[in-house]
C-alpha positions in Angstrom: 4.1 -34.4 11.7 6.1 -32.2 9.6 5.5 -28.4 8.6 3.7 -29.8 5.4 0.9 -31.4 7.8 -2.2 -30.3 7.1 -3.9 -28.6 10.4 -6.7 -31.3 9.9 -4.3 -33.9 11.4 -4.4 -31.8 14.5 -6.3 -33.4 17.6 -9.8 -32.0 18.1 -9.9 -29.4 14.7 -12.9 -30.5 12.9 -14.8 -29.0 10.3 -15.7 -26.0 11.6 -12.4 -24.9 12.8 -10.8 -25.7 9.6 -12.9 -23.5 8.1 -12.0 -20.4 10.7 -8.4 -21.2 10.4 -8.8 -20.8 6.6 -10.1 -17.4 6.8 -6.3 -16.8 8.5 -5.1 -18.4 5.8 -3.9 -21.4 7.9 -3.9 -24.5 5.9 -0.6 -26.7 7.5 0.8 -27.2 10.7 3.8 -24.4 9.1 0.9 -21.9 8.6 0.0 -22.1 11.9 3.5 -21.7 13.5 4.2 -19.0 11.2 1.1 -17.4 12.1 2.7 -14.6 14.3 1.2 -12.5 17.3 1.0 -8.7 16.5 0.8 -7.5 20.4 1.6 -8.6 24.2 -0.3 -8.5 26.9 2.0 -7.8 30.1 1.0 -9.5 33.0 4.1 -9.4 34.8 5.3 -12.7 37.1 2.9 -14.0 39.9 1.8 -12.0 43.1 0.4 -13.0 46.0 -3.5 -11.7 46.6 -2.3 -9.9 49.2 0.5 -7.9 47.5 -2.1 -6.4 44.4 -2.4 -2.6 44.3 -5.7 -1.1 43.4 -5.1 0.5 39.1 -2.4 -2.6 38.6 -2.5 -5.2 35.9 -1.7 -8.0 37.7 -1.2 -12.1 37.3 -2.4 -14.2 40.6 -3.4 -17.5 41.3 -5.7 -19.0 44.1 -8.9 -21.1 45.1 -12.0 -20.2 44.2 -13.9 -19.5 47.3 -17.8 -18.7 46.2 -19.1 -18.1 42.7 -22.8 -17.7 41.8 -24.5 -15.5 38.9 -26.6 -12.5 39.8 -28.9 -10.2 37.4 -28.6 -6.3 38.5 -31.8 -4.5 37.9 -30.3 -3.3 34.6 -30.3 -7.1 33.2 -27.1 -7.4 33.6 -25.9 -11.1 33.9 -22.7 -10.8 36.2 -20.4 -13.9 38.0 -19.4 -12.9 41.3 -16.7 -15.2 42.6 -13.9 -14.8 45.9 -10.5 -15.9 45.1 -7.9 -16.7 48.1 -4.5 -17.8 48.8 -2.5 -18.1 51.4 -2.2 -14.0 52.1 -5.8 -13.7 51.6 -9.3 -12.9 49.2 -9.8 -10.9 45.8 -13.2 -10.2 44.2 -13.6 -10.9 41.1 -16.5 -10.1 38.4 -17.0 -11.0 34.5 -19.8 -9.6 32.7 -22.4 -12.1 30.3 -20.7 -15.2 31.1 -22.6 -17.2 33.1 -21.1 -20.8 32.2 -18.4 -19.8 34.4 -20.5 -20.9 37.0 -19.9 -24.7 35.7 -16.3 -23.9 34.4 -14.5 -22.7 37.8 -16.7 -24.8 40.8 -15.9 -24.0 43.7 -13.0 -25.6 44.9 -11.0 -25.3 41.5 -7.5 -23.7 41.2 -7.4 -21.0 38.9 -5.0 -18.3 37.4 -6.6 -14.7 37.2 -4.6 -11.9 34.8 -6.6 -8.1 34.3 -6.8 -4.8 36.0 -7.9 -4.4 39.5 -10.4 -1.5 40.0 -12.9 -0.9 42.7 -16.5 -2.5 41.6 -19.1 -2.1 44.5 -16.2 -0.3 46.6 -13.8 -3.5 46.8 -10.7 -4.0 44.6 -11.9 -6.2 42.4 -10.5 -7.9 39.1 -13.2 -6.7 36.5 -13.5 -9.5 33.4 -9.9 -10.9 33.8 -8.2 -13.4 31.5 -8.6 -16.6 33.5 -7.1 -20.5 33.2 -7.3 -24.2 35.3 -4.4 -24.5 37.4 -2.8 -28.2 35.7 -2.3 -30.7 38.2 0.8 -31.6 36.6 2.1 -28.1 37.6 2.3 -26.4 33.7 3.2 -22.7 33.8 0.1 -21.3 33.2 -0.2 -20.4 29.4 -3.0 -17.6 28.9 -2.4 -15.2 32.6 0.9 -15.0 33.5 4.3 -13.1 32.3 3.9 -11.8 28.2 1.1 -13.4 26.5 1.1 -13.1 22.7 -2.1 -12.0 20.8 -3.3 -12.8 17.6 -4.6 -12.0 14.2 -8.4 -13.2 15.1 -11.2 -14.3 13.4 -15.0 -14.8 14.9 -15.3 -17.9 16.9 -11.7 -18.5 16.8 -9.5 -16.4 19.5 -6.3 -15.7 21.1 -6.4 -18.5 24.1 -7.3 -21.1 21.0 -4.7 -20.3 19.1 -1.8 -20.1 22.1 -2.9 -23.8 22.7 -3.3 -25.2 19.5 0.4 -23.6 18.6 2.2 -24.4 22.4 1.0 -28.0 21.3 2.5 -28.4 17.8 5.6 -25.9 19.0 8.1 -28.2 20.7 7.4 -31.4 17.9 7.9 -28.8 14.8 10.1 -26.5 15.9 13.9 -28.9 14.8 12.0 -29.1 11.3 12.5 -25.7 11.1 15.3 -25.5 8.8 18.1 -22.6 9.3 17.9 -20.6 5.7 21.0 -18.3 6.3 24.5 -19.0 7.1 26.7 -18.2 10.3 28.2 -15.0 8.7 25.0 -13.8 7.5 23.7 -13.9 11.5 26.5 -12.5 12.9 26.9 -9.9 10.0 23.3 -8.6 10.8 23.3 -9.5 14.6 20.6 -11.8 14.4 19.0 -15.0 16.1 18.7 -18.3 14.8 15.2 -19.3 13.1 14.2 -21.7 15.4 14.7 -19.5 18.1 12.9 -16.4 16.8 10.3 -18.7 16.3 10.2 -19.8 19.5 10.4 -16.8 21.6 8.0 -15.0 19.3 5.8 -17.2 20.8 6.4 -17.8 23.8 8.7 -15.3 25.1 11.0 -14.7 28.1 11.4 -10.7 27.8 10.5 -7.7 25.8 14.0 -7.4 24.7 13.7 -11.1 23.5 10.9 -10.3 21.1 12.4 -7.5 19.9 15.2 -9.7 18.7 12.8 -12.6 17.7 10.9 -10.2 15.3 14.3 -8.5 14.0 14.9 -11.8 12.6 11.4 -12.9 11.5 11.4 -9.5 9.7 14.6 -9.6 8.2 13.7 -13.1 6.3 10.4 -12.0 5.0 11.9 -8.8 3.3 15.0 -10.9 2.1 12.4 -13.2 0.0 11.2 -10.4 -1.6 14.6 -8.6 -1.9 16.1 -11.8 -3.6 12.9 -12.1 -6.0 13.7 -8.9 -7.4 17.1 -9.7 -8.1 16.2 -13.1 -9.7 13.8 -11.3 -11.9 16.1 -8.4 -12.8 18.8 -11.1 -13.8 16.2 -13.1 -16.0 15.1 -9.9 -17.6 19.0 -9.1 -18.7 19.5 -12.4 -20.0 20.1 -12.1 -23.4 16.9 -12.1 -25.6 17.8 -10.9 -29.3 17.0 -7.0 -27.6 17.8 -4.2 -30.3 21.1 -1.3 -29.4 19.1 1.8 -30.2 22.5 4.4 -30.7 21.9 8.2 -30.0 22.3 10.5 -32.6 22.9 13.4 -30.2 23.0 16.0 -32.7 19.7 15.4 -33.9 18.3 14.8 -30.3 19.9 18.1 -29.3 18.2 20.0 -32.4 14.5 18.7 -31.1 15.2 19.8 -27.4 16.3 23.3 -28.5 12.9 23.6 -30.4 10.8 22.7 -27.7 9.3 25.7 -26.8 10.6 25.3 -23.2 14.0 24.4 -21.6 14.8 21.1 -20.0 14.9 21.1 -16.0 18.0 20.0 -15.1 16.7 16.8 -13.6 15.0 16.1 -17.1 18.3 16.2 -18.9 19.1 13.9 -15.9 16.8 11.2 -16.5 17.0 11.6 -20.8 20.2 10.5 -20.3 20.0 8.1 -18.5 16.9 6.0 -20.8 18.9 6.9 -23.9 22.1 5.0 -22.6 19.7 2.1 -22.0 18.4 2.2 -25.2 21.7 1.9 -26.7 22.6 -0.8 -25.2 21.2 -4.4 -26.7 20.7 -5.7 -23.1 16.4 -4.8 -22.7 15.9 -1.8 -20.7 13.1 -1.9 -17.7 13.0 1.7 -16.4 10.6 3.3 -13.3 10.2 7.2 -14.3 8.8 8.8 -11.4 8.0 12.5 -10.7 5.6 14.4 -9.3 2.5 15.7 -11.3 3.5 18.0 -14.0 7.0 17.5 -13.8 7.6 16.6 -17.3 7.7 12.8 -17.8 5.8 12.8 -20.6 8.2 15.4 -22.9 11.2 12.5 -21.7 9.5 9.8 -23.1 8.8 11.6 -26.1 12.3 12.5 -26.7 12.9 8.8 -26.3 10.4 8.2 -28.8 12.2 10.3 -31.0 15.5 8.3 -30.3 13.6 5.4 -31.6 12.3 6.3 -34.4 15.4 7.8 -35.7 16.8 4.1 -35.5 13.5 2.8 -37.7 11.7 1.4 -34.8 8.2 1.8 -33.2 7.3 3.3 -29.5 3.9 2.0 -28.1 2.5 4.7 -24.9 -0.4 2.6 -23.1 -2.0 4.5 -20.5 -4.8 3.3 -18.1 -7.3 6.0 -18.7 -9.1 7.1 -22.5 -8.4 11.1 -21.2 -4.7 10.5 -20.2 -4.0 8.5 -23.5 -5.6 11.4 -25.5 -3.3 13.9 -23.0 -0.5 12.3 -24.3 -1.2 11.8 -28.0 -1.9 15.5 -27.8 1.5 15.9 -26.6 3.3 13.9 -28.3 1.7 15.0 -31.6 2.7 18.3 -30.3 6.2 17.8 -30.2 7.3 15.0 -32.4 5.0 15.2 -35.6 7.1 17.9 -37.0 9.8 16.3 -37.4 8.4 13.3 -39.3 7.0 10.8 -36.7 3.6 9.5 -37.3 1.7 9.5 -33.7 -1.3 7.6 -34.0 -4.0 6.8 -31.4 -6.0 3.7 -30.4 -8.7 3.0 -27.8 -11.7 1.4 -27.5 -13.7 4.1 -28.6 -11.0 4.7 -31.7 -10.0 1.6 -34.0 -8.8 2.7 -37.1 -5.8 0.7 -38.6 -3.0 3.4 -39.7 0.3 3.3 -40.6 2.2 4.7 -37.0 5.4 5.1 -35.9 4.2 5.8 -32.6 1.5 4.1 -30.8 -0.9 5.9 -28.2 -3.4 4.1 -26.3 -5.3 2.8 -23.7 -5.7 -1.3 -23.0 -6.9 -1.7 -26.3 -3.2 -1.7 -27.4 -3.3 -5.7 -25.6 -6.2 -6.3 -28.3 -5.0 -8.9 -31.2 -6.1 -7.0 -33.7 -2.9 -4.6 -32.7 0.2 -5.8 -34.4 3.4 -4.2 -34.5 5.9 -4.6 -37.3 9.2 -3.5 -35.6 8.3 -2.5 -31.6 11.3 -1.9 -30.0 9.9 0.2 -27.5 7.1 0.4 -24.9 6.1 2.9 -22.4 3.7 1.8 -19.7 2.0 5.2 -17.9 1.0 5.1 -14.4 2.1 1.3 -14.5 0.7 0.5 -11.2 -2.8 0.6 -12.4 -1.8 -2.3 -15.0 -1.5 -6.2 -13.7 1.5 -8.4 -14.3 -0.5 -10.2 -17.9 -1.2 -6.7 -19.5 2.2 -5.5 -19.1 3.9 -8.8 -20.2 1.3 -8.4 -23.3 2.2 -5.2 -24.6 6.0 -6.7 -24.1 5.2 -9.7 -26.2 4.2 -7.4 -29.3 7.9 -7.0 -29.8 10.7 -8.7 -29.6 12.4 -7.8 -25.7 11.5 -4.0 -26.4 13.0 -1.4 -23.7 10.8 -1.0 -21.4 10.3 2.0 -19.7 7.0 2.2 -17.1 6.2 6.3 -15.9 4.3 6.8 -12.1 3.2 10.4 -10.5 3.0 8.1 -7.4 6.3 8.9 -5.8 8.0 5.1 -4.9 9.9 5.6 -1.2 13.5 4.3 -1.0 12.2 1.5 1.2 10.0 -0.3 -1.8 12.5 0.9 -4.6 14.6 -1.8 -2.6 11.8 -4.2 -2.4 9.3 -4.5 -4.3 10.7 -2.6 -7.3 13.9 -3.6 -6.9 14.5 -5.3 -10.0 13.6 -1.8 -11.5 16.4 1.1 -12.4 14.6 4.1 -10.8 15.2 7.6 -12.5 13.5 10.3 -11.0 12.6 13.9 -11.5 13.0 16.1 -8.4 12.1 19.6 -9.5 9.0 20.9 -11.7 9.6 23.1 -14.5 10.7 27.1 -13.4 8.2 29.7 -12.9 6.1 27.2 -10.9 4.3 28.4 -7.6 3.8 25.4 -4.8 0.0 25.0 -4.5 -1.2 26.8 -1.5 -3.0 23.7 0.2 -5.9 24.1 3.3 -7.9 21.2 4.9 -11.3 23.2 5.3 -14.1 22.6 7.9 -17.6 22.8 6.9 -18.4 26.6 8.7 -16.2 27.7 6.1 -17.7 26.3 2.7 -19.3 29.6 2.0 -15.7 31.1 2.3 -14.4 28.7 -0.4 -17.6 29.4 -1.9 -16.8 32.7 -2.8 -13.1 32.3 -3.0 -13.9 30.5 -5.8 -16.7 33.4 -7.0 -13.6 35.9 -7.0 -11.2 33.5 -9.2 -13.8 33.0 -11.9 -14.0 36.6 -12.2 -10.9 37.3 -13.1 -10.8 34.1 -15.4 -9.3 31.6 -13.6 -10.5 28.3 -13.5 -11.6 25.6 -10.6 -11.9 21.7 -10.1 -14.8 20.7 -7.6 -14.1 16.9 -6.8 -16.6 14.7 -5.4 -16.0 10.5 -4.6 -19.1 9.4 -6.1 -20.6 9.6 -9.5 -24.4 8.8 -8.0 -25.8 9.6 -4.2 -25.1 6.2 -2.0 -27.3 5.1 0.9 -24.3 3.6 2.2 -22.1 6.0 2.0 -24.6 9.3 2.8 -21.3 12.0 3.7 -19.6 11.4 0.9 -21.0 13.9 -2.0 -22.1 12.8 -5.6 -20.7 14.5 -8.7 -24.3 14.5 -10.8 -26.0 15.5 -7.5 -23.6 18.3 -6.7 -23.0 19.4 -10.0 -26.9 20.1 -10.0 -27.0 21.6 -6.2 -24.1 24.2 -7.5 -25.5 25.2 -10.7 -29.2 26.1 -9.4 -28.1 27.4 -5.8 -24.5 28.3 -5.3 -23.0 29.6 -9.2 -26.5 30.3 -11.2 -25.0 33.3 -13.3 -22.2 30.7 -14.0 -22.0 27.7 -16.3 -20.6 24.7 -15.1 -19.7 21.7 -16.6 -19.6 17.6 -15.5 -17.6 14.8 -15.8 -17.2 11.2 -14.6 -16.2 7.8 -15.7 -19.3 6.8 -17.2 -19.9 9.6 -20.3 -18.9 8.0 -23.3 -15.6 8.9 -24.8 -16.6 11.4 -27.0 -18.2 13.8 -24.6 -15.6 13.2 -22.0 -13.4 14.8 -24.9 -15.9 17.4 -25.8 -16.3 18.4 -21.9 -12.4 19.1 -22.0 -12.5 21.3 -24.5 -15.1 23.1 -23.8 -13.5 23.6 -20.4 -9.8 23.8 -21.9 -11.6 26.6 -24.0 -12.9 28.5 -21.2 -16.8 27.6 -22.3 -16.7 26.6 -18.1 -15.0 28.4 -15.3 -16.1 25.3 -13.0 -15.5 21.7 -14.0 -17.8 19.3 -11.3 -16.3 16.0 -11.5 -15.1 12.7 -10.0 -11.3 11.3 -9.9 -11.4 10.6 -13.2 -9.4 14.0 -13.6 -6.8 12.2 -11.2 -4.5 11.7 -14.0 -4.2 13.4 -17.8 -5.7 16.3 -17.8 -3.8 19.8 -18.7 -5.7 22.9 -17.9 -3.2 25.7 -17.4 -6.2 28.3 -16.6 -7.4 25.9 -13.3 -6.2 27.3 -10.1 -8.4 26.3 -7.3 -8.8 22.6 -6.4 -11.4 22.0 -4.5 -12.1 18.4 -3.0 -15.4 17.0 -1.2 -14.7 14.2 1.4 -11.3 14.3 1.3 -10.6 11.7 3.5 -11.9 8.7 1.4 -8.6 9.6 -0.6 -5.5 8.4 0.0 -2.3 11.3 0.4 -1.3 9.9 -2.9 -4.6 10.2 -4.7 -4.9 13.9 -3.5 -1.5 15.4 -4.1 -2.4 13.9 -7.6 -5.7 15.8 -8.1 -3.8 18.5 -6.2 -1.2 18.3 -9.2 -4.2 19.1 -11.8 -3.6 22.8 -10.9 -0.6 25.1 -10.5 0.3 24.3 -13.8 1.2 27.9 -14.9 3.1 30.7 -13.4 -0.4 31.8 -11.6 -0.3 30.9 -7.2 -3.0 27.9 -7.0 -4.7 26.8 -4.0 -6.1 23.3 -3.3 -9.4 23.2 -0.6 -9.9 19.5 1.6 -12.9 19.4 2.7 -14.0 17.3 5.4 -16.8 16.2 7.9 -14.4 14.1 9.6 -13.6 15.0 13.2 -10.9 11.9 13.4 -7.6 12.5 14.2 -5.9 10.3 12.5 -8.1 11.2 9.7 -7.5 15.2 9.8 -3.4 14.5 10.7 -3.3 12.4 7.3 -5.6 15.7 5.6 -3.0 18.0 7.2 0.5 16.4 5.8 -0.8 18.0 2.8 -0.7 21.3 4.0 2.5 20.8 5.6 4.2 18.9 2.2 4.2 19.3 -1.2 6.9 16.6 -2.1 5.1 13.9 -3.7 8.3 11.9 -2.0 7.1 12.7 1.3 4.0 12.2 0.9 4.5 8.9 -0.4 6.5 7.8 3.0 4.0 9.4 5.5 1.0 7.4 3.5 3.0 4.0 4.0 3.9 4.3 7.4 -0.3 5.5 7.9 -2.0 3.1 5.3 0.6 0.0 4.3 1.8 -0.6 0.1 -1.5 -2.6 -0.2 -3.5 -0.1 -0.3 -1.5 2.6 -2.4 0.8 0.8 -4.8 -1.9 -2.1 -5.7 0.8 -4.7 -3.9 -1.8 -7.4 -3.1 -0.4 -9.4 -6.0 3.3 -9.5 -4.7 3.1 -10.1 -1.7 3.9 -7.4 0.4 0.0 -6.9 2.1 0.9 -10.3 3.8 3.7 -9.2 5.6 3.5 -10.8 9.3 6.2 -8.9 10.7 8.0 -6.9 8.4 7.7 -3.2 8.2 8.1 -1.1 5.2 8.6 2.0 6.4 11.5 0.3 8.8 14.2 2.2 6.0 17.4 0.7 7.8 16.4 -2.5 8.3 15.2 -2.8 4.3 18.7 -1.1 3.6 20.6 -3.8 5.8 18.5 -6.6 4.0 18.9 -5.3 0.1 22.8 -5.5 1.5 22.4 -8.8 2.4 20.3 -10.0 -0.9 23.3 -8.7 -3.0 25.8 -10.6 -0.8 23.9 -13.7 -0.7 22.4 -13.9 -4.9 25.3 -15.9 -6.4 25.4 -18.3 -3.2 21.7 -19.1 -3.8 22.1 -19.2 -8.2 25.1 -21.7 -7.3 22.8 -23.7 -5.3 25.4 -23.5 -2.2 22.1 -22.1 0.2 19.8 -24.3 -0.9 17.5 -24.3 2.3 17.0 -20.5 1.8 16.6 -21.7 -2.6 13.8 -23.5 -0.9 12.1 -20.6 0.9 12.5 -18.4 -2.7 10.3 -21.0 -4.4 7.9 -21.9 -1.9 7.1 -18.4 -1.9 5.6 -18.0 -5.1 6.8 -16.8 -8.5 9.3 -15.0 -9.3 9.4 -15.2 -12.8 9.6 -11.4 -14.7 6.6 -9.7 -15.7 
């Protein structure tokens, strides 16, 4: 039996166990060792019966005395059994298992491991974990000293797992092969392989898992650490890329007509994208900044660069209103000097002659052809997969790539996951603006906000109402519908006002007319769902208001939040919530607290995991066992190690750990 075994081959797994183990994603003998616990249970050493103290967890083993099942006049089905040793009886009660009866006779020698509390006025261990004494002596495996638990699934628990893997444990553990070398250990203080294995497991002391999962930890972040690198040194390989030079003067003449200055951390980040483009080695670039900060105006300037040099820019956003956002703005600033902006989605298809690009997906479509791409620009990249943004790149020939996100990327995954990425970010937004004022509201105070908002449209100003849904759900009864709302506000709440409504299914064309109207000031309230969360530019909105705020995520939010305080005007930003939780109402609060997308983004991944915000399923990182994102030293200690180790493993001189990069799926560039 070797790691590669399939758990089949195991003793007593049949069909039905293969197909719980599967839902684990346990396949082999390895998947099953490498299936790790995610909590203890403390039981301590042994004690005699007579030494246990009434509110202790304790571990004790003895002869069972008397059993028998009773049914309280509740129907209740409880086992009552007596327990002695030497230093005398315990009680001891489980509820709704009356086999017990049949599995501990009288007479058998068991182990007991749970909390003793008084039941009937004895101490009394109430529903311990409980184990046959083996008469070859074994320390008991399930009841005594720190007892690992598992990720479970139904019909397949904790005790099944500790056996089937104490079984295989001994046999597979010297196939475990050592994937770093001595000076990588003691560099980083760690234990071997085999032995983290082991004593994550079955551990000796606390202080021994603690190592155990240092180690475990470390590796899994190293794979992914090492598979950025590779795909950041395939991506500079050289692949006929075009050296787009700066003409600064001409550059400097656009940004002194923009009707606007620069924020210092702008000028940063131009800089920065046009020294890539100047180079012939293919740029791949992460933007990031907050909501409003001015990505857009960069990439433009870029654009600019570009074209100067006789090459085209494609912009593909994920969204039809953010791609016409940016057209706008592009258009806007580049089409008097020259450029041609053009815009395609699957609403517009008209072939024209463009020296820069705007669209949604349909840019991927065949019937879009570029004559000299040199440049693309992937928006909010993390709502594109892997295949659409290696398309776009395939319609030139290794064109820069630059990719733009409002979802601020903590340090820990810019060493991970997007570490084959150069990060530029912008820090500050443009002067003059006002931090939205930001308050998580309960529901005794809607009719507050209520006319909060009454008092803003009088003066003029302008309000989002979010809701989750576009249609009521039966399923989902708290969280409020944007047709149904929308209707409820105009007829009882704002009837001297006109509103207007948007959501993800109005075709494109009223979508676009709904902006306007709204951009125009035909609406003082704009009722809509989260397709506002990105691309839309209403400098009159100052109140956000958002219904069932916690089925968003803190990214999601300080994004909506972003779609006001655009202007020098204060904006304020309402949460409500019907939520009592409090995890649910501390998440709601860091809002109120923070206005750093950057912050935001490290409280949400220590609270909710990558998975969930950064659409990580595909790389990996939701399958972490061990490893901890949000653990920033221990990510900085492993990216030091992956830049140590990189020419080792491309010179084929750690070829065990070579094996672990490939095993672990692909690593190829996007």
């Amino acid at each position: 039996m070797d790691l590669n075994t399939q758990v089949k081959e195991i003793p007593r797994i049949g069909p039905t166990f293969l197909r719980k183990l599967k839902k684990l994603n346990i396949g082999t003998v390895g998947d099953l060792i490498y299936h790790f616990p995610f909590r203890y249970e403390t039981y301590g050493g042994k004690k005699k019966i007579g030494e246990v103290v009434l509110g202790e967890v304790a571990s004790v083993s003895g002869e069972v005395w008397q059993i028998r099942n009773v049914r309280t006049r509740f129907r209740k089905n409880l086992t009552l059994a007596k327990v002695a040793d030497s230093s005398g009886t315990i009680e001891v009660v489980w509820f709704n298992q009356p086999f017990l009866i049949k599995t501990l006779p009288v007479g058998s020698k068991i182990s007991l491991a749970g909390k003793i509390d008084l039941f009937s006025q004895k101490p009394t261990f109430i529903n311990p974990e409980y184990e046959l004494l083996s008469k070859t002596g074994k320390k008991p495996l399930h009841t005594t000293g720190l007892v690992p638990i598992y990720p479970e699934t139904a019909g397949l628990n904790s005790k099944w797992l500790r056996k089937q893997i104490k079984e295989v444990l001994p046999s597979l553990l010297p196939k475990v092969e050592e994937v770093l070398p001595a000076e990588s250990l003691k560099r980083n203080r760690l234990i071997g392989r085999r032995q983290a294995i082991w004593q994550i497991h079955a551990p000796t002391s606390e202080k021994r898992i603690e190592a155990a999962r240092k180690r475990l930890a470390f590796d899994e972040l190293l794979i992914i650490s090492l598979q950025a690198k590779i795909r950041k040194a395939a991506w500079q390989k050289p692949q006929g890329g075009v050296a787009l030079p700066t003409n600064q003067e001409k550059i400097l003449r656009l940004i002194q007509a923009l009707p606007f200055h620069l924020t210092e951390a702008q000028s940063k980040v131009l800089k920065e994208i046009l020294a890539d483009l100047s180079q012939k080695k293919p740029m791949n670039r992460l933007l990031q900044g907050d909501v409003g900060s001015g990505k857009t105006v960069v990439a433009a300037i870029a654009a600019y660069s570009v074209f100067l040099n006789g090459f085209q820019t494609a912009i593909m956003a994920p969204t039809e209103i953010l791609a016409i956002q940016h057209f706008n703005t592009l258009k806007a600033i580049l089409a008097p000097c020259g450029v041609k902006i053009s815009l395609r989605t699957s609403a517009r298809k008209r072939n024209e002659p463009f020296d820069c690009l705007v669209g949604t997906h349909a840019l991927l479509s065949s019937t879009v052809s570029f004559e000299k791409l040199a440049f693309a620009v992937i928006d909010e990249q993390h709502r594109f997969g892997v295949k659409q943004r290696g398309l776009l790149r395939s319609k030139g020939i290794a064109p820069h790539v630059l990719t733009m996100t409002a979802t601020p990327i903590p340090r820990s995954l810019a060493l991970t996951l997007y570490g084959d990425l150069d990060i530029s970010t912008i820090d500050e937004l443009p002067k003059g603006r006002r931090i939205v004022k930001t308050y998580v509201v309960p529901l005794n105070k809607r009719g507050g906000a209520y006319q909060f908002i009454r008092e803003k449209t009088a003066v003029g100003e302008q309000v989002f109402i979010i809701c989750p849904l576009i249609d009521p759900s039966e399923t989902l009864a708290s969280a409020k519908a944007a047709n149904q709302e929308y209707k409820r506000l105009q007829e009882d709440v704002f009837p001297d006002l006109s509103l207007g409504l948007l959501h993800g299914r109005m075709k494109s064309k009223e979508k676009e007319r709904v902006l306007e109207e709204f951009l125009s000031k035909k609406y003082y309230i704009l009722v809509a769902t989260p397709v506002v969360e990105v691309g839309i530019d209403i400098p009159g909105a100052t109140v956000m208001l958002i219904e069932a705020a916690e089925r968003f995520g803190l990214a999601s939010l300080h994004q909506l939040r972003g779609r006001v305080g655009r202007s020098s005007q204060q904006s304020y930003c309402f949460l409500f919530t019907e939520s009592r939780g409090r995890a649910v109402l501390d998440r709601l609060k860091a809002l109120e607290r923070h206005y750093i997308g950057l912050k935001l983004a490290e409280i949400d991944l220590q609270m909710r995991g990558p998975g969930q915000i950064y659409g990580t399923a595909q790389s990996g990182l939701t399958n972490f066992k061990i490893a901890n994102l949000a653990d920033l030293p221990t990510v900085e200690s492993v990216k030091k190690e992956a830049d140590i180790l990189f020419d080792q493993i491309t010179l084929e001189k750690l070829p065990a750990l070579k094996n672990d990069l490939e095993s672990s799926g692909p690593i190829a560039p996007d």
